[in-house]
C-alpha positions as CSV (number, residue, x, y, z in Angstrom):
1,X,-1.6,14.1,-2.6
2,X,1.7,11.8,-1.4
3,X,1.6,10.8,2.2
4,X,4.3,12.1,4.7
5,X,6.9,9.3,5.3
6,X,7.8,9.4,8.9
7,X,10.6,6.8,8.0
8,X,11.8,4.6,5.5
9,X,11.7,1.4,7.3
10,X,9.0,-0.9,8.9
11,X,8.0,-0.4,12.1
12,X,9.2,-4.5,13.6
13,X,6.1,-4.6,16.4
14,X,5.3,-7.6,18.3
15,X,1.1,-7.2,18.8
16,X,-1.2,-8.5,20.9
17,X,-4.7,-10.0,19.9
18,X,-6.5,-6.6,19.0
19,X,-8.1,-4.2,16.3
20,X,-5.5,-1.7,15.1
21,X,-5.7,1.1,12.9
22,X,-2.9,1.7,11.0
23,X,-2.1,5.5,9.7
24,X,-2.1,5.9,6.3
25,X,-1.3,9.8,5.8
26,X,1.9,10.0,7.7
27,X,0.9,12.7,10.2
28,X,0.4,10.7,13.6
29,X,2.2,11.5,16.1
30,X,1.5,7.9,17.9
31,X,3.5,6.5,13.9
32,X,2.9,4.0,13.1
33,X,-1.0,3.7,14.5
34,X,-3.7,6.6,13.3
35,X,-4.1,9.1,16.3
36,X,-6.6,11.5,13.7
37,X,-4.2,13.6,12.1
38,X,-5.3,12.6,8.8
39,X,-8.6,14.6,9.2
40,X,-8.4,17.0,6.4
41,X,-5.6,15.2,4.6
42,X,-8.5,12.9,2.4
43,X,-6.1,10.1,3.6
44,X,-8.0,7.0,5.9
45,X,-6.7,5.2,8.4
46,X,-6.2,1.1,7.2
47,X,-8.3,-0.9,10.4
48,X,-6.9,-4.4,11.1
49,X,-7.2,-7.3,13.1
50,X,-4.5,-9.1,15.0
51,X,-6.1,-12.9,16.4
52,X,-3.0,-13.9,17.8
53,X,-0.1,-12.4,19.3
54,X,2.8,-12.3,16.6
55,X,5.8,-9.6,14.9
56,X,4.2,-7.7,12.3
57,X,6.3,-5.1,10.1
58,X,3.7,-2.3,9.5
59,X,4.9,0.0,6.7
60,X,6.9,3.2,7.5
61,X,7.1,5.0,4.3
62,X,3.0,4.9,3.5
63,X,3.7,4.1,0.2
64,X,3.1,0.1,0.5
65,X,0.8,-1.6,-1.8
66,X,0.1,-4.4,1.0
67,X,-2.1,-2.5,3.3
68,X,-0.6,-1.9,6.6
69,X,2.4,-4.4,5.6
70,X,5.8,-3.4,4.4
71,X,6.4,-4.6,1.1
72,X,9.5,-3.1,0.6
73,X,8.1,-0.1,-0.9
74,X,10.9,1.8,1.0
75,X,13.4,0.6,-1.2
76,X,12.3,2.9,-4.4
77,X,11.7,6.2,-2.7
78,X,14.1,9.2,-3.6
């Protein structure tokens, strides 16, 4: 199963210190963090930890190799 891409950009998000859980599945309505759509799906949301506020660029497409991190996966999507 291929996740839903909700865009095909990152998501540019300046975070505060926090644990974050990331949506994997494409189906949040709260994009580009997991609000439980993915029940069902067999898709998990990626949980990670921000120590100190900075920009992160979470991935948009779902198709990133990098976690929760754009890696420019975007790119090579029809």
């Amino acid at each position: 199963m291929q996740p839903k891409t909700p865009q095909k950009s990152p998501y540019g998000l300046e975070l505060q210190p926090g644990t974050y859980y990331w949506c994997a599945c494409g189906h949040s309505q709260k994009q580009p963090f997991c609000d439980g759509s993915h029940k069902g799906t067999g898709f998990t949301p990626v949980k990670f930890v921000v120590d100190t506020p900075q920009k992160l660029w979470l991935c948009g497409c779902k198709h990133t190799k990098a976690g929760y991190l754009c890696d420019g996966s975007h790119r090579t999507l029809p």
